[in-house]
C-alpha positions as CSV (number, residue, x, y, z in Angstrom):
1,X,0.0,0.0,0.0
2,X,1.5,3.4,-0.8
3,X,0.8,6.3,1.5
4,X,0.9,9.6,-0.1
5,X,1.3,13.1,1.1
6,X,-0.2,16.0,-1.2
7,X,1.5,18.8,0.4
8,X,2.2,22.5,-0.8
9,X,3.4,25.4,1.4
10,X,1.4,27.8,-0.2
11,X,-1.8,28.5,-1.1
12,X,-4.4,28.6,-3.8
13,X,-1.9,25.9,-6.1
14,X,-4.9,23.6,-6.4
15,X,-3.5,20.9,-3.8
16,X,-7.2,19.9,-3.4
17,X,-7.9,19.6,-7.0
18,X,-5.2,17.2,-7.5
19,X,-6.0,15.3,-4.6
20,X,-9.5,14.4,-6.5
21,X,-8.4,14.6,-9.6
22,X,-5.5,11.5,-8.6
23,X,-8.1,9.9,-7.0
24,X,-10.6,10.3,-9.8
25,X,-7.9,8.3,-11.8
26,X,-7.5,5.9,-9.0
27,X,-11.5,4.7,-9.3
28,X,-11.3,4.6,-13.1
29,X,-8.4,2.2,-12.8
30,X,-9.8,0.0,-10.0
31,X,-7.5,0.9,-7.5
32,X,-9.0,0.4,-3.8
33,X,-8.1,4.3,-2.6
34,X,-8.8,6.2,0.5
35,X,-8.9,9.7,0.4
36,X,-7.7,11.0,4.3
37,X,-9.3,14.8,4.2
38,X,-6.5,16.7,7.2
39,X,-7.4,19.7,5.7
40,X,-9.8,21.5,8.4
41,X,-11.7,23.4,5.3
42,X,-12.4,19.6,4.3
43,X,-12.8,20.3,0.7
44,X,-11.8,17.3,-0.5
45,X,-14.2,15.8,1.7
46,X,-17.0,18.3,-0.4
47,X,-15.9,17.4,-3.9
48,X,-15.5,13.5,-3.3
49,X,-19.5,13.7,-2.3
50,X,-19.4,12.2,1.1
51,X,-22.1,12.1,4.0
52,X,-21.3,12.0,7.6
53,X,-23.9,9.5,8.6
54,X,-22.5,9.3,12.4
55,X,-19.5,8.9,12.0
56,X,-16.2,10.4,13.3
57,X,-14.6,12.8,11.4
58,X,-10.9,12.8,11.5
59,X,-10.0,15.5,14.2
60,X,-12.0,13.4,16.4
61,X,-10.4,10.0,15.2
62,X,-7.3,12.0,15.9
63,X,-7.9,12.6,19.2
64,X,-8.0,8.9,20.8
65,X,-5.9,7.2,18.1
66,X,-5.8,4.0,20.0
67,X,-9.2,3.7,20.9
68,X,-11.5,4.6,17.4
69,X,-11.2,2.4,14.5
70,X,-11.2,3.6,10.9
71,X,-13.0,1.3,9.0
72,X,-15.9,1.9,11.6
73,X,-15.8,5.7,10.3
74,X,-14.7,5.9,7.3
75,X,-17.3,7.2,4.2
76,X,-18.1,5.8,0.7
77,X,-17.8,8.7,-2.2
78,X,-21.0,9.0,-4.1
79,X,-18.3,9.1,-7.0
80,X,-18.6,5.3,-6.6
81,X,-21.9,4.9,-7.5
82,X,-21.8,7.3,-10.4
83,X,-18.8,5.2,-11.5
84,X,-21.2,2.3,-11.6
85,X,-23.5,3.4,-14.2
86,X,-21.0,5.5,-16.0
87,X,-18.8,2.3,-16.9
88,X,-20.8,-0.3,-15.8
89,X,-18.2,-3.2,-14.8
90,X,-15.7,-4.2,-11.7
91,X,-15.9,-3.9,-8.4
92,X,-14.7,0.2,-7.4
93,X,-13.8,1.1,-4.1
94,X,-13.2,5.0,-3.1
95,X,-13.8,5.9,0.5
96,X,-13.5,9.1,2.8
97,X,-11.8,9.9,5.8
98,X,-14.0,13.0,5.8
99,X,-12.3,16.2,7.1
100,X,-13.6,18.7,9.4
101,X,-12.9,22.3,11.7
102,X,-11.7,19.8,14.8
103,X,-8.5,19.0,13.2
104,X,-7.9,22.3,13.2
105,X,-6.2,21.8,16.9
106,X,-3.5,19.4,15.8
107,X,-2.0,22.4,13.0
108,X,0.2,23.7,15.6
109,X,3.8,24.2,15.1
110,X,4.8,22.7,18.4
111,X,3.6,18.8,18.1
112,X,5.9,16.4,19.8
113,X,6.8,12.9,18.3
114,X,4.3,11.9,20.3
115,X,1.4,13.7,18.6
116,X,3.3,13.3,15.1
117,X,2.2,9.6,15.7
118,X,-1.0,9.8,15.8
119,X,-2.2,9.7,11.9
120,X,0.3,6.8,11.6
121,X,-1.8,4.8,15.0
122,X,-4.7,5.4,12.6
123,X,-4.2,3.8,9.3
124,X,-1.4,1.5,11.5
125,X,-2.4,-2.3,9.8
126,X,-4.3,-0.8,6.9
127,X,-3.7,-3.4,3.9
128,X,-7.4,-3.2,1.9
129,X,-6.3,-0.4,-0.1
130,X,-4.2,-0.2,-2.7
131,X,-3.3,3.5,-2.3
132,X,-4.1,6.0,0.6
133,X,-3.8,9.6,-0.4
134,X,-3.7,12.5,2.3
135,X,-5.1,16.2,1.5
136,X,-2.7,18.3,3.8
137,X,-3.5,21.9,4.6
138,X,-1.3,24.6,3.1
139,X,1.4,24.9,6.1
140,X,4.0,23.1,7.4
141,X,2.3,23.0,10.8
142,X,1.2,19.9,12.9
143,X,-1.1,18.3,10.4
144,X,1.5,18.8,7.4
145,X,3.7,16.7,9.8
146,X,1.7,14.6,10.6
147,X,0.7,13.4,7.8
148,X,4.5,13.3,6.6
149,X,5.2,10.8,9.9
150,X,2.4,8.5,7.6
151,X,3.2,8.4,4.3
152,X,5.5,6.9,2.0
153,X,6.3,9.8,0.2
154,X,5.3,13.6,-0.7
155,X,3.7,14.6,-3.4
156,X,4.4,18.6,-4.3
157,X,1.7,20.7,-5.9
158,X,3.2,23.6,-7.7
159,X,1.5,26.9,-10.1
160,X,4.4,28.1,-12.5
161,X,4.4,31.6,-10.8
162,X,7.2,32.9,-8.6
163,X,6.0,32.6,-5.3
164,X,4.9,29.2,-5.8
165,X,8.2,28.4,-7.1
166,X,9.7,29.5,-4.5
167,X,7.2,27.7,-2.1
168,X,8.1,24.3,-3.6
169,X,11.7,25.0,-2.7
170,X,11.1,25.5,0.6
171,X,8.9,22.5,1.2
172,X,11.9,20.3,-0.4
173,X,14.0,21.7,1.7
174,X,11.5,20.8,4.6
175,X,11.1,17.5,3.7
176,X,15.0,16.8,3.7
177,X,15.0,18.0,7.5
178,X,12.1,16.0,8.5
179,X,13.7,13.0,6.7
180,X,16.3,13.6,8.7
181,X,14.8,14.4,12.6
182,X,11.3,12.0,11.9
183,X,10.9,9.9,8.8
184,X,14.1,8.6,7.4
185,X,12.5,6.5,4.7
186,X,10.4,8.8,3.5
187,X,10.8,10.1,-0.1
188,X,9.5,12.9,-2.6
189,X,6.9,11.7,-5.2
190,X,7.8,14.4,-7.3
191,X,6.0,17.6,-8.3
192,X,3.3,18.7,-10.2
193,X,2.7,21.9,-12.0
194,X,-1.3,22.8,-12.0
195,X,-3.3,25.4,-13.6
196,X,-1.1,25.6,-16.5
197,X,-1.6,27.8,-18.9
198,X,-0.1,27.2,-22.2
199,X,-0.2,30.6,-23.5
200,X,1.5,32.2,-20.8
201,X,4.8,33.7,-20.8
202,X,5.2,33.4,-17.6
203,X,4.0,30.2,-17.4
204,X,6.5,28.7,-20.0
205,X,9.5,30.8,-17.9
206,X,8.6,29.2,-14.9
207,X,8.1,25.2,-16.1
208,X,12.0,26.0,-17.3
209,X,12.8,27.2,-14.8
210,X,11.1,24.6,-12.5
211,X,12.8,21.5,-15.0
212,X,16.4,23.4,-14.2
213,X,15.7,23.3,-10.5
214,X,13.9,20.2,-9.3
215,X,15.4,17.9,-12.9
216,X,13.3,14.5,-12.4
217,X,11.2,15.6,-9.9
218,X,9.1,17.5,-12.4
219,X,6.4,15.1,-13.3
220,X,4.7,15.0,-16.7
221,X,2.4,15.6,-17.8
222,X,1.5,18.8,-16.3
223,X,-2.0,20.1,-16.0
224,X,-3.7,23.2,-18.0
225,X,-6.1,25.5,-16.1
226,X,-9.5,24.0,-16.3
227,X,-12.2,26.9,-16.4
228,X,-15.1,24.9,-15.0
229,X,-13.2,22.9,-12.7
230,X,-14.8,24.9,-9.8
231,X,-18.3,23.5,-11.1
232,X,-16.9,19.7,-11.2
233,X,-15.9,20.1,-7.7
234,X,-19.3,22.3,-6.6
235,X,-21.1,19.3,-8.1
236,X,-19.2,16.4,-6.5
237,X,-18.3,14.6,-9.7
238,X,-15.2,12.8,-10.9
239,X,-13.8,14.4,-13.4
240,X,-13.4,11.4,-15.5
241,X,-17.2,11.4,-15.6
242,X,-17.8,14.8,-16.2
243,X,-18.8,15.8,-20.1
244,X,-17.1,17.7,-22.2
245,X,-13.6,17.5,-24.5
246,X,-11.3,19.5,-21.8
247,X,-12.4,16.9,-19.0
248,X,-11.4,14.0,-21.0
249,X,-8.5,15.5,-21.5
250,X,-7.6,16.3,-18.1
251,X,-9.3,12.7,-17.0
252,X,-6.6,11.7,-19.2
253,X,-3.2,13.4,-18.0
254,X,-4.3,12.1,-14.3
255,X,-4.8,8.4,-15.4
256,X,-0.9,9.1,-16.8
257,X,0.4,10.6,-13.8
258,X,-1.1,8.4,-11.6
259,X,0.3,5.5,-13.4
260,X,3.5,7.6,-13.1
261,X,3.4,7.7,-9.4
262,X,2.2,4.1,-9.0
263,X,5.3,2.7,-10.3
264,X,7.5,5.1,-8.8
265,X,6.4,3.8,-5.7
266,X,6.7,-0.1,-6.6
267,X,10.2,0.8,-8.3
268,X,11.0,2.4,-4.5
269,X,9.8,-1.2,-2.3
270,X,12.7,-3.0,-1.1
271,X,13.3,-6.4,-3.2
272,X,12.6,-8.5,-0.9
273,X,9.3,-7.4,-0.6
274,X,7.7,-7.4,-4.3
């Protein structure tokens, strides 16, 4: 199972976005996923489609580690069903550890090891999913770390504009130092540039200078700015179900950077374990 950290240090990239979007690919393909929603805004939680119905939310799962079990409060997304009718065949599996305001008091800058654990005592003996993708909040703050202590790796969301440049270099450089004090096997996924625009300047400038800095790291494909990605999202639908020649197309460069990622992390396993 490969645990994965969608992290950016700034704002407004579209972290969410690819969070759903990867995990839009992930149903298509037939990969068991769960979506874990640490963001206290739980917008993931909002776009994957998902209903409470009693059960915990993850600041409160959080809370007594130990004690709450996940598969006793974790969500189906409605996605599922639509995937259903949509292709009609196979088994899919996408569930929710919904988000919510409560995890807000764990995004603290002054978490022990202790606390760091606590996300890991969660999903600790999880092996029904394929892939476990984590929503962090825009900071580098308790949840951020927390999810970090989790994962596998650390997947970077990136806009080709300055500041988010310079964003993704700080984060790599935050990740080496937590590597270091915390999570010694833990590895970067790479990055991804969002909200591309291929008729930008600026845009072009940046990617160069983004494939000059981070090499390798720089997945492809990237993604283009998609104007009525806000409406996908408001509506709670996959994107690879939603109609329309620029959502295929975007279905599309997910299914390839998922696949991508996928076998980056299978390449990464220790021998003796494949």
């Amino acid at each position: 199972m490969q645990v994965i950290s969608i992290s950016s240090l700034k704002g407004g990239v579209g972290k969410t976005s690819v969070t759903t979007g990867l995990a839009s690919a992930a149903l298509a393909a037939g990969i068991p996923t769960l979506v874990v929603d640490l963001d206290p805004h739980a917008d993931a939680s909002t776009a994957l489609g998902v209903a409470s119905d009693g059960k915990l939310e993850v600041g409160r799962m959080l809370k007594s580690p130990r004690r709450v079990k996940l598969f006793d409060n974790i969500v189906s997304s409605s996605w599922v069903r639509r995937a259903a009718n949509f292709e009609g065949r196979g088994i899919r599996r996408l569930d929710v550890a919904f988000g919510g305001s409560l995890s807000s008091l764990y995004d603290r800058p002054d978490l022990g090891r202790r606390d760091l654990r606590r996300l890991s005592q969660i999903l600790d003996g999880l092996d029904d999913y394929g892939l476990v993708l984590i929503d962090c909040p825009p900071s580098l703050n308790g949840l951020t770390r927390m999810a970090w202590n989790a994962s596998n790796r650390v997947l970077l969301v990136a806009e080709p504009g300055l500041f988010s440049v310079a964003g993704t270099e700080r984060t790599m450089r935050a990740i080496q130092l937590f590597r270091q004090e915390f999570a010694p096997k833990l590895a970067p996924a790479g990055i991804i540039a969002n909200r591309v625009r291929a008729s930008s300047t600026e845009h072009a400038y940046r990617l160069e200078e983004m494939k000059q800095m981070f090499g390798p790291l720089l997945l492809a494909p990237h993604i283009p700015e998609l104007a009525n990605w806000q409406q996908i999202q408001g509506a709670a639908h996959a994107v690879h179900h939603w109609p329309g020649d620029a959502a295929r197309t975007t279905a599309a460069l997910f299914d390839q950077l998922l696949k991508a990622i996928v076998k980056q992390g299978q390449d990464l396993r220790p021998r003796a374990s494949r």
